[in-house]
C-alpha positions in Angstrom: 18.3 -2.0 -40.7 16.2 -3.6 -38.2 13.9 -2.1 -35.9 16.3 -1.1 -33.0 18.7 -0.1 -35.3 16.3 2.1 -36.5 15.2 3.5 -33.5 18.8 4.3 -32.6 19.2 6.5 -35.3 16.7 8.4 -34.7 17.0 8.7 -30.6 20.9 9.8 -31.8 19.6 12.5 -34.4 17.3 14.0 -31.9 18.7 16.5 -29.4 19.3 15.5 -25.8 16.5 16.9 -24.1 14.0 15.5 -26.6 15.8 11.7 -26.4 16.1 12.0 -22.4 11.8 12.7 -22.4 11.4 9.4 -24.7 14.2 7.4 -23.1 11.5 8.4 -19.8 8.7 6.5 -21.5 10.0 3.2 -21.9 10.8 0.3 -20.1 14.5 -0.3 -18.5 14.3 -3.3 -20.9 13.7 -1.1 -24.1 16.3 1.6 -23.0 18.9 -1.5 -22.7 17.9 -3.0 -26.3 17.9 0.3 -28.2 21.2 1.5 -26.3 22.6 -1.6 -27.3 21.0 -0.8 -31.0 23.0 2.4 -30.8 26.6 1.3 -29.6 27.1 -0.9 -32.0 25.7 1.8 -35.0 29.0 2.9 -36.2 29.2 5.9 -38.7 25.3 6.4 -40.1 25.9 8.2 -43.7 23.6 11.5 -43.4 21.1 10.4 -46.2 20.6 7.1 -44.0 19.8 9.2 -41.2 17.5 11.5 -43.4 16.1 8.8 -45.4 14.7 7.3 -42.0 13.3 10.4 -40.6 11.8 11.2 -43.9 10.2 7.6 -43.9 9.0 7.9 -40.6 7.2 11.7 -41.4 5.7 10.1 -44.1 4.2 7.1 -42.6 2.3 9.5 -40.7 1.9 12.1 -43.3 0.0 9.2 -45.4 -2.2 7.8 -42.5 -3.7 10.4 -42.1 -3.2 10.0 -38.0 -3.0 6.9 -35.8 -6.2 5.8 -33.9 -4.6 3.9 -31.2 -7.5 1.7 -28.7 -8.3 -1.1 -27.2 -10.7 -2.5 -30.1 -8.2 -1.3 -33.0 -4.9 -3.1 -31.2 -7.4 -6.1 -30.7 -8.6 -6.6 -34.2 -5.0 -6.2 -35.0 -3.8 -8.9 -32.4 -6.5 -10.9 -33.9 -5.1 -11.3 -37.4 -2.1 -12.9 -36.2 -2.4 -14.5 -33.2 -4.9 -17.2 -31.8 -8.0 -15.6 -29.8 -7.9 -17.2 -26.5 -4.0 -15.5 -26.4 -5.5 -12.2 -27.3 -7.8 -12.2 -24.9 -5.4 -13.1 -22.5 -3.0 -10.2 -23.2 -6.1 -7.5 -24.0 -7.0 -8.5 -20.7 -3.5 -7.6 -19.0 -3.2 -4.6 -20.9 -6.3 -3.4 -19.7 -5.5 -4.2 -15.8 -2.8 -2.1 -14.1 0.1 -0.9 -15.6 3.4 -2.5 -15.1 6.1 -5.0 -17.8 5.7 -8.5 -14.1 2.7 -9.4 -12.7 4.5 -8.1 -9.9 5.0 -4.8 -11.5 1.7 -4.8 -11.7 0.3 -5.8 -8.2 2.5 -2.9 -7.3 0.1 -0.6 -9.0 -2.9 -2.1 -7.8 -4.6 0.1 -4.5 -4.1 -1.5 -1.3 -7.8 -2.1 -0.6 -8.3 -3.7 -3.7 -5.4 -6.3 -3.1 -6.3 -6.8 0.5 -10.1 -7.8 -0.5 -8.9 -10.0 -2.9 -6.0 -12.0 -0.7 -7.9 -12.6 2.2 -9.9 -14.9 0.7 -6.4 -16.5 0.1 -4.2 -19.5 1.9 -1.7 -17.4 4.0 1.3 -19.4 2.3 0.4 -17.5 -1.3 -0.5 -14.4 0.3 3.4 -14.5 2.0 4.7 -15.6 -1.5 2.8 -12.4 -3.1 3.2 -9.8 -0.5 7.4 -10.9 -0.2 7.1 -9.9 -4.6 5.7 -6.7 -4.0 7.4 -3.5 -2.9 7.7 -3.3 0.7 5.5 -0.2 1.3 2.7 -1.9 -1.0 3.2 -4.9 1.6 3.0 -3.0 4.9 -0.4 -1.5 3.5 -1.7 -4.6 2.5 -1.1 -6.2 5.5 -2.7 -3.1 7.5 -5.8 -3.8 6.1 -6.3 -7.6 6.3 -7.7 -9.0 9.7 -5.1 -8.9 12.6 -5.1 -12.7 13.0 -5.1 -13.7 9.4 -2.5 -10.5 8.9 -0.1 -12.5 11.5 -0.4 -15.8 10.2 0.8 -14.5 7.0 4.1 -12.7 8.6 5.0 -16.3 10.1 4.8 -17.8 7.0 7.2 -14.9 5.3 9.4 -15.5 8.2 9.7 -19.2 7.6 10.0 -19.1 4.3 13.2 -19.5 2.6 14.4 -18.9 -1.4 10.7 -19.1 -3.6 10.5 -21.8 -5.6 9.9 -21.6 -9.4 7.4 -23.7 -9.8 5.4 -22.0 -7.0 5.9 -18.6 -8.0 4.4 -19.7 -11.4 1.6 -21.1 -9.7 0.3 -18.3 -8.1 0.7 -16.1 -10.5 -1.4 -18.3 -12.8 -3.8 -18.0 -10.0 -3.3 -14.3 -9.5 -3.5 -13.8 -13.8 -6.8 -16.3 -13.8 -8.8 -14.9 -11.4 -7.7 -11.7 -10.0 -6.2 -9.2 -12.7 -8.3 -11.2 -15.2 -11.8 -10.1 -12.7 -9.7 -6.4 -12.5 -9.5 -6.1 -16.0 -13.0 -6.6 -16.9 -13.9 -4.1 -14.0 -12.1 -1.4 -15.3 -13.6 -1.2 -18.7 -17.0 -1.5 -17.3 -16.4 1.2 -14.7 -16.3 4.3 -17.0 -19.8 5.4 -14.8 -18.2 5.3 -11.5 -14.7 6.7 -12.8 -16.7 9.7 -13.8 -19.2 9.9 -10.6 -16.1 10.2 -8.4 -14.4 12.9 -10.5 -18.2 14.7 -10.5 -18.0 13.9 -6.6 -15.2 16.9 -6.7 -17.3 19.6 -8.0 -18.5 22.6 -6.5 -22.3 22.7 -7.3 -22.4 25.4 -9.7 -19.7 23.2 -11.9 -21.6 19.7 -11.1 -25.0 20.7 -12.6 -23.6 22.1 -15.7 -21.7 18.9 -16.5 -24.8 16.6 -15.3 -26.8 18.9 -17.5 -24.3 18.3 -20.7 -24.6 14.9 -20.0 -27.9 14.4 -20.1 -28.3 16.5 -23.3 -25.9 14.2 -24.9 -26.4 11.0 -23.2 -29.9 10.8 -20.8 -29.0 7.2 -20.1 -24.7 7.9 -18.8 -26.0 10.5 -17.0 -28.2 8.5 -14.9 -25.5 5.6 -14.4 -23.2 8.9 -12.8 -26.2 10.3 -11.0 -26.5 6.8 -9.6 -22.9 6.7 -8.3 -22.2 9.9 -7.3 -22.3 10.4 -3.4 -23.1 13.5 -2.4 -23.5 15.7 0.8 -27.2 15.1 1.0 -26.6 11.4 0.8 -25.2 11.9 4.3 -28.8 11.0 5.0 -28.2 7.1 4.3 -26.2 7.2 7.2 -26.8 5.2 10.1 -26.9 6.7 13.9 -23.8 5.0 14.3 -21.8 5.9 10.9 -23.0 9.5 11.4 -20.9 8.9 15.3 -18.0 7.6 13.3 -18.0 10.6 11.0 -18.3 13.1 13.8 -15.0 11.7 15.1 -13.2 11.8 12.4 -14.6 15.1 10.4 -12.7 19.0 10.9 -14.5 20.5 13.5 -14.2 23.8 11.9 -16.2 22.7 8.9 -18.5 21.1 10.2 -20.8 24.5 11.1 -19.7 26.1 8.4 -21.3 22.6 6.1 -24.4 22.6 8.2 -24.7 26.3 7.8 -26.6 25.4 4.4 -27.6 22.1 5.0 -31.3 20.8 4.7 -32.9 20.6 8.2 -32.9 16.9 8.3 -29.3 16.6 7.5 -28.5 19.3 10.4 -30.9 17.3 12.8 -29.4 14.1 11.8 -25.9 15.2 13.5 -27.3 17.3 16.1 -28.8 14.1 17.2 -25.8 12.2 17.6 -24.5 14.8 19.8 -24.4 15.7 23.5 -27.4 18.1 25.0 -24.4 20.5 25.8 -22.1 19.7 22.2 -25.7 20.3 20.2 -25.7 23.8 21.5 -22.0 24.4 21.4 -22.3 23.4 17.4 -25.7 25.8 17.2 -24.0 28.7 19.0 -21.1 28.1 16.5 -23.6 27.6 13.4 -25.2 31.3 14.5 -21.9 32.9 15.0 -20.8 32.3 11.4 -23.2 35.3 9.9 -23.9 35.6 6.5 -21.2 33.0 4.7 -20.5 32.4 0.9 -22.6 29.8 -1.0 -18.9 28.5 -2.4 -17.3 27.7 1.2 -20.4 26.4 2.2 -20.4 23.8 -0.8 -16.1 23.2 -0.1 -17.1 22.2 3.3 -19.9 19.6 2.6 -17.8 18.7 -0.4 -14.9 18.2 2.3 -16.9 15.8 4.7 -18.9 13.9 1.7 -15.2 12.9 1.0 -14.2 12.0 4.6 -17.3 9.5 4.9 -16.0 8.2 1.3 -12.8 7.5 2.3 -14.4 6.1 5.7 -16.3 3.6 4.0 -13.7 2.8 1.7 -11.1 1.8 4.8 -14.5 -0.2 6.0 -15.5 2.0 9.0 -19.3 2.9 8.1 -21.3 2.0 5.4 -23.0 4.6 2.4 -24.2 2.4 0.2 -28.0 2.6 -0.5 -30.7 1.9 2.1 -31.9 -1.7 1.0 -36.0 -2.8 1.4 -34.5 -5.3 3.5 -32.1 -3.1 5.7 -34.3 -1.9 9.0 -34.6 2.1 9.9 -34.4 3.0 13.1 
């Protein structure tokens, strides 16, 4: 039997419920091959059909488990095909998951792709945002400068049927220098990966997985401390970010955060206020009365968040003071 065969059997000898949630797994292309497998099975004597489940038992009875990662699948690719392929596909495998490029794009955030293509002719960004998923698109094109963003909707609108050779082209570009650049990204950023899911503790939880850390590993833990953004980061702000974030934060947890803020943190934002807001916000801060140390912490949490997601859509800027930044 060959593979597919194979793996019709066994999807037919399993009961509906368990072949519908592997069936879910695959591709459309896999479902269509192994479907295919199956129609054309015929009768499968019983002791076929228990030969091949007590084959496929053993094989893991005997392995003693399967250690499936990146460097194990490599050094396998490696054995039979040439290294500059394997790099290639260890490299796609690692990027976004999808079976296309396009697939792929699709799976890609917004900001990321919008970085990347406006540094891009507006005739390939037309060819790669009319691939995508229409919703992907309209994001995209939210976020890329209004001119540039227009220039590239003429283009879509004047272009006809893709060409072939075009489409290859740019996705050679896109495979070369964008997923190939994503790829390497994402299995360097382990650090920040874990600094943003840190980001989402309360403070009680966050010290005693810092502390772990740094029993186990002194040196992670310092990469994560280093990328971890944090209410009293707010600090970094400048007079005008602080302004943007005021805007755009919930005014009802704003004096419950301050509530247990330090005082340069409070004096920061009372200082981008009005003589008569300022007092309105202390009046409110006062009112509160004794208040939990945990909705305290959810409401700085909250607002840390808000100026993450503001710098991430470009609107202020947390990053670091720099020696050659000036402080007012």
């Amino acid at each position: 039997m060959t593979g597919l065969e194979k793996a019709g059997v066994l999807m037919l000898a399993l009961d509906e419920e368990r072949a519908s949630r592997l069936f879910g797994m695959m591709h459309e292309d896999e479902i269509k091959a192994i479907s295919a497998a199956m129609a054309q099975l015929g009768v499968v004597p019983v002791d076929t059909v228990e030969r091949l489940c007590t084959d496929l038992v053993d094989n893991f009875d005997t392995s003693g488990g399967i250690l499936g990662t990146y460097e194990s699948t490599e050094a396998l690719l490696l054995k039979t095909l040439p290294r500059d392929r394997v790099a290639q596909i260890m490299e796609e495998i690692r990027g976004p998951a999808g079976r296309t490029m396009w697939d792929k794009l699709g799976n890609v955030s917004e900001e990321l792709l919008a970085s990347y293509l406006k540094n891009e002719y507006p005739q390939t960004v037309a060819v790669v945002l009319a691939m995508v998923k229409p919703e992907h698109s309209a994001k995209v094109l939210t976020l890329l400068p209004d001119s540039f963003g227009m220039e590239v909707v003429m283009r879509m609108l004047r272009m006809e049927s893709i060409q072939r050779d075009v489409l290859d082209r740019v996705e050679r570009i896109l495979r070369a220098e964008f997923m190939s650049n994503l790829a390497r990204a994402s299995t360097s950023d382990a650090h920040h990966m874990v600094a943003e899911i840190f980001n989402h503790f309360d403070r009680k939880a966050e010290m005693r997985f810092l502390a772990g850390l740094e029993e186990r590993n002194r040196d992670s833990a310092e990469k994560v401390k280093a990328q971890m953004f944090t209410f009293a980061d707010l600090q970094r702000l400048t007079p005008p970010a602080v302004q943007v974030l005021l805007r755009a934060v919930d005014k009802s947890q704003l004096p419950l955060a301050l509530k247990g803020a330090p005082e340069n943190i409070r004096t920061m934002f009372m200082s981008q206020l009005s003589e008569r807001a300022g007092k309105m916000l202390r009046e409110e801060i006062a009112a509160l009365g004794p208040v939990r140390m945990k909705d305290v912490e959810e409401a700085q949490a909250a607002i840390s968040n808000l100026a993450k997601d503001l710098a991430a859509r470009g609107e202020i800027d947390i990053s670091p003071v720099s020696d050659d930044r000036v402080i007012e």
